[in-house]
Backbone bond lengths (Angstrom), bond angles and torsions (degrees), N, CA, C in turn:
res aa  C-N    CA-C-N  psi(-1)  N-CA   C-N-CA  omega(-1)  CA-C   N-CA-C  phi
1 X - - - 1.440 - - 1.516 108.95 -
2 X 1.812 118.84 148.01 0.957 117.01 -178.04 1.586 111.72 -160.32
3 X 1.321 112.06 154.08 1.494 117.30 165.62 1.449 104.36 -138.01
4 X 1.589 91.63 135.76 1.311 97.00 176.93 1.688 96.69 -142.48
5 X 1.313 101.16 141.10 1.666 122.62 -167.39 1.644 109.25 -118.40
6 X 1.604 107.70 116.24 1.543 132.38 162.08 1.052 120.12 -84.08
7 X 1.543 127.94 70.43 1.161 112.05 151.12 1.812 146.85 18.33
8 X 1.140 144.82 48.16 1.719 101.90 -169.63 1.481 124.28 -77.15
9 X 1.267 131.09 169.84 1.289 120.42 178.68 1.546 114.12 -97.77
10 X 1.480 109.74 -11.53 1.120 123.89 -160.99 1.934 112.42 -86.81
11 X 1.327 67.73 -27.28 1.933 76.75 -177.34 1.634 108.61 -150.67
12 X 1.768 105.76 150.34 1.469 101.37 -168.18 1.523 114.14 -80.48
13 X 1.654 108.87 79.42 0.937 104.31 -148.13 2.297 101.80 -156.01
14 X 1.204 109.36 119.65 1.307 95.85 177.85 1.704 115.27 -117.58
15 X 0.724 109.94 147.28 1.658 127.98 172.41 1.491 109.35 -76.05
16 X 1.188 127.79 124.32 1.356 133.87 177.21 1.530 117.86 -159.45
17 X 1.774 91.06 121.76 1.199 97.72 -171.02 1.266 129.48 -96.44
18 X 1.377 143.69 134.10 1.740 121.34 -170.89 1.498 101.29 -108.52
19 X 1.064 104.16 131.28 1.956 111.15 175.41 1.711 100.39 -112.12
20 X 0.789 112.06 129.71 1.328 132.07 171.94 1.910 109.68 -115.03
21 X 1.354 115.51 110.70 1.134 134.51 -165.56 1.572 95.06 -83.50
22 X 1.573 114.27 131.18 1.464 138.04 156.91 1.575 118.16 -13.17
23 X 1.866 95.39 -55.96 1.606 88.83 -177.39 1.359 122.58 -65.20
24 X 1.687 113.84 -0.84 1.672 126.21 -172.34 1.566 102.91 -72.21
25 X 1.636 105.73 -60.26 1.413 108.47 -156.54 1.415 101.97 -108.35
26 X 1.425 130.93 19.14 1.750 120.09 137.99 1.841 77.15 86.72
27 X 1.587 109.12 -137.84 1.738 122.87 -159.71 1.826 79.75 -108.44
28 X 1.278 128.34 42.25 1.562 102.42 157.57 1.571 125.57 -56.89
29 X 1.132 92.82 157.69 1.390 110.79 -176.12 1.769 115.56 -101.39
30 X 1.147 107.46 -24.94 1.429 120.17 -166.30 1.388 116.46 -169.47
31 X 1.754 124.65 115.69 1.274 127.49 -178.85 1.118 109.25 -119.96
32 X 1.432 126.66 150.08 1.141 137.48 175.24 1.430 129.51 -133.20
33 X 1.823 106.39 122.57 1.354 103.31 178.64 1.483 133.54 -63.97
34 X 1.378 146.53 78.75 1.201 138.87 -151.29 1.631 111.61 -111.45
35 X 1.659 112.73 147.64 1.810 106.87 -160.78 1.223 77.40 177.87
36 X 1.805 89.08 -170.86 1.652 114.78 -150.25 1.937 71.42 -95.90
37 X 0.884 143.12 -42.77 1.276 158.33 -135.48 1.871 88.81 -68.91
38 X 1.118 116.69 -40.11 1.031 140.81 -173.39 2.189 132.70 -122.54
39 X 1.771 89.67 19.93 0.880 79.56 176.07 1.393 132.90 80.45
40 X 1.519 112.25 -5.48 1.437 111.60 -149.23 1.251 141.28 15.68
41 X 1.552 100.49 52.64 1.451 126.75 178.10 1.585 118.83 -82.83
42 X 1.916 122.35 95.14 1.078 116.92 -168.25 1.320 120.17 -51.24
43 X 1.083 145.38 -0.36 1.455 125.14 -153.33 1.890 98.27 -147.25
44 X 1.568 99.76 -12.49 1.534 111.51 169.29 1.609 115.29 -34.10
45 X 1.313 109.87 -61.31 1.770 112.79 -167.22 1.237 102.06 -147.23
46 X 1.317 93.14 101.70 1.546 121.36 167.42 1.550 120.81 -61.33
47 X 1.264 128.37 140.53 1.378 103.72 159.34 1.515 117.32 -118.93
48 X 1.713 94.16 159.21 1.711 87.34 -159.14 1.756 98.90 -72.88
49 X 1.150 100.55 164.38 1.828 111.62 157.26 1.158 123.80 -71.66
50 X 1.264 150.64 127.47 1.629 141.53 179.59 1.497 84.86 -98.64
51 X 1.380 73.42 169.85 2.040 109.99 166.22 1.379 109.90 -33.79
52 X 1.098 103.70 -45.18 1.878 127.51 -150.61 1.754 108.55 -73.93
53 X 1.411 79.21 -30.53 1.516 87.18 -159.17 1.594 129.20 112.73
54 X 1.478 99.25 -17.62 1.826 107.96 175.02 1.783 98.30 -89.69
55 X 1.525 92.16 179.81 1.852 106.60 -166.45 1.654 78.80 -137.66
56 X 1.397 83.20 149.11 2.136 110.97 -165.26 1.794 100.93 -139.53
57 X 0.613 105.29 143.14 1.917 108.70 176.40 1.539 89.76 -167.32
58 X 1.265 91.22 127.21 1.918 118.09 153.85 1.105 145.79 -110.76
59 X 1.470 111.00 95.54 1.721 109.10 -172.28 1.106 123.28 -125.23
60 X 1.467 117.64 163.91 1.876 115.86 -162.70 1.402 106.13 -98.68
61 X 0.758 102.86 116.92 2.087 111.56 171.46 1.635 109.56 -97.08
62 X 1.228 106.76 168.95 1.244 98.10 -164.82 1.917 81.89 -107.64
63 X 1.176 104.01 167.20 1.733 140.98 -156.31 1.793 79.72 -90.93
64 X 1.559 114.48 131.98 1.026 137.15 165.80 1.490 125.59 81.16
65 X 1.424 117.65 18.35 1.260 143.74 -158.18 1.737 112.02 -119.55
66 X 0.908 112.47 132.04 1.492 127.80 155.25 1.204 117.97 -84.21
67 X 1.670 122.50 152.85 1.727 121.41 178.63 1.322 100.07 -154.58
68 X 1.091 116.25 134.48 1.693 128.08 -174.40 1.842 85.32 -92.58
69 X 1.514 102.69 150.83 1.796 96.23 166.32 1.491 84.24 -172.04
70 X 1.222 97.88 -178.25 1.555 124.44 164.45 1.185 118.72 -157.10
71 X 1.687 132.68 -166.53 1.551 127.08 160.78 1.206 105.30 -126.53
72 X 1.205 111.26 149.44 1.530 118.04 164.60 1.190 110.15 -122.42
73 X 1.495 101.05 134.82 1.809 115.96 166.00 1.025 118.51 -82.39
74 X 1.016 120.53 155.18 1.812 133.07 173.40 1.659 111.15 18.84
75 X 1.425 91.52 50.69 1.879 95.54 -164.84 1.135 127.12 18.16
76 X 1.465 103.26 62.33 1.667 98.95 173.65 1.474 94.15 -153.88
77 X 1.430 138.19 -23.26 1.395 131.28 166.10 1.109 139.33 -163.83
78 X 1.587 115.05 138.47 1.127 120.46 -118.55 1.723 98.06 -103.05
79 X 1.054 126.84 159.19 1.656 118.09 176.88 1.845 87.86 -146.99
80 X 1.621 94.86 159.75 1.289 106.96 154.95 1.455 128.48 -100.33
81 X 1.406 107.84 -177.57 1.720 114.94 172.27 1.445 119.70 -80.49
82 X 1.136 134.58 89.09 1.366 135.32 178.28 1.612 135.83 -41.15
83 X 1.936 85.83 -6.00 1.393 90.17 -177.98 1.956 96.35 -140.89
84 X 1.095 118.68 23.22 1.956 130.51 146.47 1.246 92.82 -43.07
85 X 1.690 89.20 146.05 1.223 111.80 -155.67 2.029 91.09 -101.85
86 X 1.244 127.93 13.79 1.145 124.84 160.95 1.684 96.08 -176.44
87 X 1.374 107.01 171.67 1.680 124.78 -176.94 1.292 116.15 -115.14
88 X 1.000 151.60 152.98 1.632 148.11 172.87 1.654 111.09 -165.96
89 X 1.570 94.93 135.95 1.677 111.78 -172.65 0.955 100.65 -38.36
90 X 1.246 135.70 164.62 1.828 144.18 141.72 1.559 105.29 -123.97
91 X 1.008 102.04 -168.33 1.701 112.53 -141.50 1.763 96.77 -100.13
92 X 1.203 108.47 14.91 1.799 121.65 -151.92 1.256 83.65 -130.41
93 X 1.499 157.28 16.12 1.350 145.12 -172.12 1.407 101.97 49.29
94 X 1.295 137.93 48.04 1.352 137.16 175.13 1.430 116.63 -143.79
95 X 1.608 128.48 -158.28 1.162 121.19 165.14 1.303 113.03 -144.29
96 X 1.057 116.14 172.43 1.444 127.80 -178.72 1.140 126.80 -121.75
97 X 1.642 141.19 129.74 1.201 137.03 -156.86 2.070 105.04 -74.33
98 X 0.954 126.02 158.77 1.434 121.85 -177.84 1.822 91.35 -133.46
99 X 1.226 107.54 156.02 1.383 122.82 -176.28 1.407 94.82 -149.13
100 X 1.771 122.80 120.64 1.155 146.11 -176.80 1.800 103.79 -101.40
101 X 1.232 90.48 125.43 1.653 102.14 -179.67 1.635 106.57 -120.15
């Protein structure tokens, strides 16, 4: 799993992509990027499947912002990013990955 963040200069605004590696989600069928970024809207941002077998989604956050998120597989369970750039309780006795922009 990974995030990696593009800058633009043009707008206050960065591109960041989350890869979630194959060995995460087993034979999923369908992952989903879900966050405050989005509402935590399941079905909002999909990520595609590669070749490989991992799921990639790219979206623009705005510059100076924090975002709680997670992914869910095959809508039924949920994992975090092992490598978010911080953790925070949620309301589920759990936590949620945060990504700092």
């Amino acid at each position: 799993m990974s995030i990696k963040k593009n800058y633009l200069e043009s707008k206050p605004e960065c591109k960041v992509t989350f890869k979630l590696a194959k060995k995460f989600v087993n034979s999923a069928n369908e992952v989903n990027l879900v966050g405050e970024f989005n509402n935590w809207d399941k079905q909002r941002t999909p990520m595609k499947k590669l070749k490989n077998g991992d799921f990639s989604v790219t979206v623009n956050l705005d510059k100076g912002s924090n975002y709680q998120f997670k992914y869910l597989i095959d809508n039924k369970e949920w994992i975090n990013e092992p490598e978010a750039d911080q953790y925070a309780a949620n309301e589920f006795q759990g936590e949620n990955s945060i990504v700092i922009i």
